[in-house]
C-alpha positions in Angstrom: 13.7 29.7 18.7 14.5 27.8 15.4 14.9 30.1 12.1 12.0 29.2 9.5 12.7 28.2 5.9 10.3 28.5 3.3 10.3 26.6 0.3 8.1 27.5 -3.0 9.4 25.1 -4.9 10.1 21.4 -5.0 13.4 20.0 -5.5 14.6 17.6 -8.6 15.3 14.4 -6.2 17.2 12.5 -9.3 19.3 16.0 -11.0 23.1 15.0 -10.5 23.3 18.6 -8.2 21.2 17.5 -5.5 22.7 16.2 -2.4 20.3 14.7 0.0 22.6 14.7 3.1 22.2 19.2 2.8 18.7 18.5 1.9 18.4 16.8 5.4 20.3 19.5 7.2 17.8 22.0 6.4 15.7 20.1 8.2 17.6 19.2 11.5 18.6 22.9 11.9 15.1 24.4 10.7 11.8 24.7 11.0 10.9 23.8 7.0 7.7 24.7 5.5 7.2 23.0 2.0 4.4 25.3 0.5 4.0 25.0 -3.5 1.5 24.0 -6.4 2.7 20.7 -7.7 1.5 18.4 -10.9 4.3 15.7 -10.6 6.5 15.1 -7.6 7.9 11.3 -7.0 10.3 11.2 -4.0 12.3 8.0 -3.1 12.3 6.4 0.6 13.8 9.2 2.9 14.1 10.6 6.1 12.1 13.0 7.4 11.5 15.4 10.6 8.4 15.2 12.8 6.0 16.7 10.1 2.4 17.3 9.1 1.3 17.0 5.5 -1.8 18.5 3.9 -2.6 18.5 0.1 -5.5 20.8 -1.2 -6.8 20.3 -4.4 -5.9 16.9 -5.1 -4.5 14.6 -3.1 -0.4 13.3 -2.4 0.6 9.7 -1.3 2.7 8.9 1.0 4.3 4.9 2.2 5.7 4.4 5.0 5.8 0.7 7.5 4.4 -1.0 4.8 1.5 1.3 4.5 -0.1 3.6 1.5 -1.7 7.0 2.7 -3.4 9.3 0.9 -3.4 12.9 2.2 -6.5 14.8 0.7 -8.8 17.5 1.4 -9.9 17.7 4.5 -7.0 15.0 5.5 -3.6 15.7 6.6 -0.7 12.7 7.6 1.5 13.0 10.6 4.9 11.8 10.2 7.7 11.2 13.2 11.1 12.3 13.6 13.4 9.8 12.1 10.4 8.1 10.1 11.4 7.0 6.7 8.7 7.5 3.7 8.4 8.2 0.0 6.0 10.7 -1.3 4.2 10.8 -4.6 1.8 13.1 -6.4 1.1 12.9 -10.5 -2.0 15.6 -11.4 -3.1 17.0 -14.0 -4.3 20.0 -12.2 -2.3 21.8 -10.0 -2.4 20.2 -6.0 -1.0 22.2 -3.6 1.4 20.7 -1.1 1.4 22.1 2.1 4.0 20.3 4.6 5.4 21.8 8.2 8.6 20.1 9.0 9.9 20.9 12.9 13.1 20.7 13.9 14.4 18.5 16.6 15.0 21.1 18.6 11.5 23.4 18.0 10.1 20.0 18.8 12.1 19.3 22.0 11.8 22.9 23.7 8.1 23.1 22.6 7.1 19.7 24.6 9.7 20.3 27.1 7.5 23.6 28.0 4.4 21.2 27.8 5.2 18.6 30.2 7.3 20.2 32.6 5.6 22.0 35.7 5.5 25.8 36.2 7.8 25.4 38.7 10.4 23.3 37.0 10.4 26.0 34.0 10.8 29.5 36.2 13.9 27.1 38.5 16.0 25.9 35.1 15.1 28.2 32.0 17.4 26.0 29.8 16.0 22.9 30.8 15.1 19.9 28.2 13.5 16.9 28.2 16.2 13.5 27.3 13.7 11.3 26.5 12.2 10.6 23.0 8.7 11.7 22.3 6.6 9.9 19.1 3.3 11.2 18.4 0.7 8.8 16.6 1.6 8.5 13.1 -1.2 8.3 10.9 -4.4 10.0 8.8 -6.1 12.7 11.0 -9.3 13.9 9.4 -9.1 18.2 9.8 -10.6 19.4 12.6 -11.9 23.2 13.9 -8.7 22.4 16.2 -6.2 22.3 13.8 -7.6 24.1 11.3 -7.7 27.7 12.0 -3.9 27.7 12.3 -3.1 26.1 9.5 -5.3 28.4 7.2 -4.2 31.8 8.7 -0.5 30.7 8.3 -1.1 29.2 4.6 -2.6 32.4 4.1 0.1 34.2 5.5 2.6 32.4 3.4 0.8 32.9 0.3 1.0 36.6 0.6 4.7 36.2 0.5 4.8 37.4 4.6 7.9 35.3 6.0 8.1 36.9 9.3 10.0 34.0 11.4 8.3 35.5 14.7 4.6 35.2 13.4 5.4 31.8 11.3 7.2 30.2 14.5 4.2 31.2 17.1 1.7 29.4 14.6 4.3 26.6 15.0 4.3 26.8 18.3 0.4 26.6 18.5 0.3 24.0 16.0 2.4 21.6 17.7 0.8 22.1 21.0 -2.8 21.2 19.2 -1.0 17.9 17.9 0.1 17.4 21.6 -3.4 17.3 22.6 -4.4 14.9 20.0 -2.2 12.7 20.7 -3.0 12.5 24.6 -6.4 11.8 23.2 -5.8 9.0 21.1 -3.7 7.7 24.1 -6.8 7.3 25.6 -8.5 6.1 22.0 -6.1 3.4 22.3 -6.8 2.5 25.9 -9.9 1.4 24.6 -8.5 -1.7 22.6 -8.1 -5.0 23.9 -5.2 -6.0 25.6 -4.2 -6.0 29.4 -1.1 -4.0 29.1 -0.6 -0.4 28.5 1.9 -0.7 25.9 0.0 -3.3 24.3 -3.1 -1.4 23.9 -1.6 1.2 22.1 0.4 -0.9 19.7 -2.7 -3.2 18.8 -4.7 0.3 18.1 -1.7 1.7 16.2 -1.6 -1.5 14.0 -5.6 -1.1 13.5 -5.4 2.0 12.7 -3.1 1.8 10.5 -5.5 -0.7 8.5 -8.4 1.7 8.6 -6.0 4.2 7.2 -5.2 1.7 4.2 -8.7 1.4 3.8 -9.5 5.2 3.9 -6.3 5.9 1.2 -7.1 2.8 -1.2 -10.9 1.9 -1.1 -11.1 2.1 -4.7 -8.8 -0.4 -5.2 -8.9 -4.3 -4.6 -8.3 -4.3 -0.8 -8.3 -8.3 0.2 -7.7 -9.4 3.7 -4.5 -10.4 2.7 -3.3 -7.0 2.5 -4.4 -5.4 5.4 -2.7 -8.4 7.3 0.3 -7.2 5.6 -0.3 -3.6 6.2 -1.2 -4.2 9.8 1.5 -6.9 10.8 -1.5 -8.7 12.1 -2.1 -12.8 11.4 -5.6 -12.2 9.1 -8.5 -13.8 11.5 -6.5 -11.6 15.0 -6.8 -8.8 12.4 -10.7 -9.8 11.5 -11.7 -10.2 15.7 -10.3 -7.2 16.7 -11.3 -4.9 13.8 -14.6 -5.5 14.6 -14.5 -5.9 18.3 -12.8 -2.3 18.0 -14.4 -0.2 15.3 -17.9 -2.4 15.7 -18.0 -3.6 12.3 -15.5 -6.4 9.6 -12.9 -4.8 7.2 -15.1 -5.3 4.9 -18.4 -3.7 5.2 -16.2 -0.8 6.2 -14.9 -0.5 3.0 -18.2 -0.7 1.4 -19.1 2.0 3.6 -15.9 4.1 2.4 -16.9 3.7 -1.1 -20.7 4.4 -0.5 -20.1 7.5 1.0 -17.7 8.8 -1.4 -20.1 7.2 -4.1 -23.2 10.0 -2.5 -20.0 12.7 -2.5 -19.2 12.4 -6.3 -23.0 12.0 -7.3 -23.6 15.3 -5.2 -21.1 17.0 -7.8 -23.0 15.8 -10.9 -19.8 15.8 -12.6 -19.6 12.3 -13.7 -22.1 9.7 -14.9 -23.4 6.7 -12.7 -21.4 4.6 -14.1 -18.7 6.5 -14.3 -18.8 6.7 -10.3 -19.5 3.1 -9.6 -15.8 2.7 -11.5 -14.5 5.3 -9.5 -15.0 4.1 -6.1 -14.1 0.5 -6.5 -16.8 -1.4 -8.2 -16.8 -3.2 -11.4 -20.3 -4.0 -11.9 -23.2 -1.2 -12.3 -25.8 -3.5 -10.7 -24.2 -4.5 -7.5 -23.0 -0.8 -7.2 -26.9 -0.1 -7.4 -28.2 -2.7 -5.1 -25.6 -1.4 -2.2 -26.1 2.4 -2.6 -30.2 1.4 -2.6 -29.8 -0.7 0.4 -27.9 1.7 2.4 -29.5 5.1 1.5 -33.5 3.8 0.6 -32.9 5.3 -3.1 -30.9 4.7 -6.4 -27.9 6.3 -7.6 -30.0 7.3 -10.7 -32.8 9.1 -8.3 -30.2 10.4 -6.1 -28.3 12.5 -8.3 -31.1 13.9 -10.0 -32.9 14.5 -7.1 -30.1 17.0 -5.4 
């Protein structure tokens, strides 16, 4: 089983002493867990393991295949082997930055033990699966699956405990709840259109992967153009099977992304009205109003004071 590195501290990508092929290494002999309170971290385009990402107490960006995610509370990213992305996080609080990276070979024994009968395990002990083996990369909201094992181990971690036994069976139970997710969004996927198999999937992945643009960036200006370009999707294909798939346009989803963050932030009674309206995407006050009216029967105004 693959040793465990544990790193409290971010590297300085751009000091004239780091080499990024060693930094790599680490990560193709290793099991790496990034675990560390960040304000500023800006990473250039790199490769990267088959790794999940979390962020609590703020939120980290990642881009990959054209796309812009944005790993929050209550969010985390899943990245594949061999997938290149850049990473950024600028707060002025302290987020911390929780990534497990698994080796190629963690990853290969651990699936190989998954998919390969009882039988087929007891007759060859140092069997291994050949073929490659991609997960669905994309924004996964937190789930009672997940999260149990990711906040015994963070805990674990943060009371400096770096036993590779304990660390490396949380692994192991970790990556076997991401195999089970996956095999369910295989059969998310076989929902979309398309007659083929493979076909399916790739039109859900390039969905998907809108929604996710939509989830990470509502409070910017999202156009169709965008998402086409995000999706690698002609616009109206995009606009037909976004609807036919998630039962509603681009669009009024993103309203409902902002609306709903909208009634988060106004539950907080932290910031003004106005000051929320801004904050989810919408320049004017009065439309910002109307919406939030029309959707939850009552006013921003009346809703905030009346939590």
């Amino acid at each position: 089983m693959s040793e465990v590195l544990i790193i409290n501290r971010f590297p300085d990508w751009y000091a004239s002493d780091f080499n990024e092929v060693d930094w790599n290494t680490r990560f193709k002999k290793y099991n790496v867990i990034l675990n560390s309170d960040v304000y500023e971290a800006v990473y250039p385009e790199h490769w990267g393991p088959l790794s999940i990402k979390f962020a609590f107490n703020g939120s980290e960006y990642y881009e990959t295949e054209n796309c812009r995610y944005r790993v929050s509370d209550g969010k985390y990213m899943l990245m594949n082997e061999n997938q290149n992305y850049s990473s950024s996080l600028v707060s002025d609080r302290a987020v911390r930055s929780f990534t497990i990276n698994f080796s190629p070979n963690f990853k290969r024994e651990k699936l190989t033990q998954l998919i390969s009968t009882e039988e087929k395990m007891l007759d060859e002990p140092g069997y291994s699966i050949c073929k490659e083996f991609n997960f669905f990369s994309r924004l996964f909201d937190v789930d009672v699956g997940i999260a149990r094992d990711i906040v015994n181990l963070k805990a674990f971690l943060d009371g400096l405990n770096y036993n590779s036994l304990y660390i490396n069976e949380k692994l192991s139970n970790i990556l076997e709840v991401l195999y089970r997710i996956n095999s369910s969004e295989i059969c998310e996927a076989d929902k979309a259109p398309g007659k083929k198999s493979s076909t399916r999937q790739e039109t859900y992945k390039r969905l998907i992967r809108a929604k996710d643009y939509i989830d990470s960036n509502f409070e910017d200006d999202v156009t169709l153009e965008i998402l086409s370009n995000v999706s690698y999707m002609n616009q109206f294909h995009l606009l037909r099977k976004f609807k036919e798939f998630f039962g509603m346009t681009p669009h009024r989803y993103l309203t409902y992304m902002r609306l709903e963050k909208a009634k988060n932030l106004l539950k907080k009674k932290k910031q003004t009205v106005t000051d929320v309206c801004f904050a989810v995407g919408y320049n004017d006050l009065s439309t910002f109003s109307k919406l939030f009216k029309r959707i939850y029967k009552v006013s921003p105004d009346v809703y905030k004071s009346g939590i």
